[in-house]
MARVO-697946 format. One record per residue (C-alpha): x, z, y. Coordinates in steps of 0.25 Angstrom, whole numbers, plus 5000, padded with zeros to 4 digits. Last residue first. Layout:
BEGIN
+------+------+------+
!   xx !   zz !   yy !
+------+------+------+
!    X !    Z !    Y !
...
+------+------+------+
***
This chain:
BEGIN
+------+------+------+
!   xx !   zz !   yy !
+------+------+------+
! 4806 ! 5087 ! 5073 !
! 4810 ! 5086 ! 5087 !
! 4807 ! 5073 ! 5092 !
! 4820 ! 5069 ! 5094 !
! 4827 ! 5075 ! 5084 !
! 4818 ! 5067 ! 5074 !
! 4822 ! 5054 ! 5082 !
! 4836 ! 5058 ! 5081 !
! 4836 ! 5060 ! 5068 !
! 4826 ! 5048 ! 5064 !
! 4837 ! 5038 ! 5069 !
! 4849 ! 5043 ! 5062 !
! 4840 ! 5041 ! 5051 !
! 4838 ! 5026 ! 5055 !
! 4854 ! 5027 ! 5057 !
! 4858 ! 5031 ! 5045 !
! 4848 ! 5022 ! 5038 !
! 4853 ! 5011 ! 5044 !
! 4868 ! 5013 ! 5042 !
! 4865 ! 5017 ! 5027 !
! 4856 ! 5004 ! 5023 !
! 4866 ! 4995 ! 5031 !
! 4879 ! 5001 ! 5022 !
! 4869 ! 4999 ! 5011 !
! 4867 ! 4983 ! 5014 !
! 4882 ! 4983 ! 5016 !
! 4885 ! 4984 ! 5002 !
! 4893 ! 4997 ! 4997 !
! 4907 ! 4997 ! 4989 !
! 4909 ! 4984 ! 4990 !
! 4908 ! 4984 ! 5007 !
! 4913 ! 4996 ! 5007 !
! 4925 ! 4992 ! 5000 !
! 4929 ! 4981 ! 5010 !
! 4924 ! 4990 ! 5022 !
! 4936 ! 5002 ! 5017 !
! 4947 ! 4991 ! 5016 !
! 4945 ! 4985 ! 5027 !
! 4943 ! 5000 ! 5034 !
! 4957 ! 5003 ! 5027 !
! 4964 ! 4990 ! 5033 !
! 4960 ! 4996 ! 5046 !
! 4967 ! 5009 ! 5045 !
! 4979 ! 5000 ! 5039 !
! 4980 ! 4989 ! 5048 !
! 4979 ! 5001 ! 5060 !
! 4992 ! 5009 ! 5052 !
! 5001 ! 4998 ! 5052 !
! 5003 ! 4985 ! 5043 !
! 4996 ! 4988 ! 5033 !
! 5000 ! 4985 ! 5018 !
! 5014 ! 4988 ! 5019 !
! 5013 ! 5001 ! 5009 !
! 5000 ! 5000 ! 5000 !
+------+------+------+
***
């Protein structure tokens, strides 16, 4: 693994390459979607419910 990057930035940014490549396998985006607009339609509802005071 010595040599592969050049400097320190190539390597932080090779590791968010590497991290997005794996994601991608590891879970489709269709339930990356579902989770990001669940959170926040439920984000949402907590405020609305603070809001009103219930």
């Amino acid at each position: 693994m010595w040599g592969r990057c050049d400097g320190a930035f190539e390597a932080f940014a090779a590791i968010f390459e590497i991290m997005v490549e794996n994601g991608i396998l590891i879970g489709p985006p269709l339930i990356f979607g579902t989770l990001v607009i669940g959170s926040i339609t439920s984000g949402v509802i907590a405020e609305m419910t603070d809001k009103r005071g219930l």
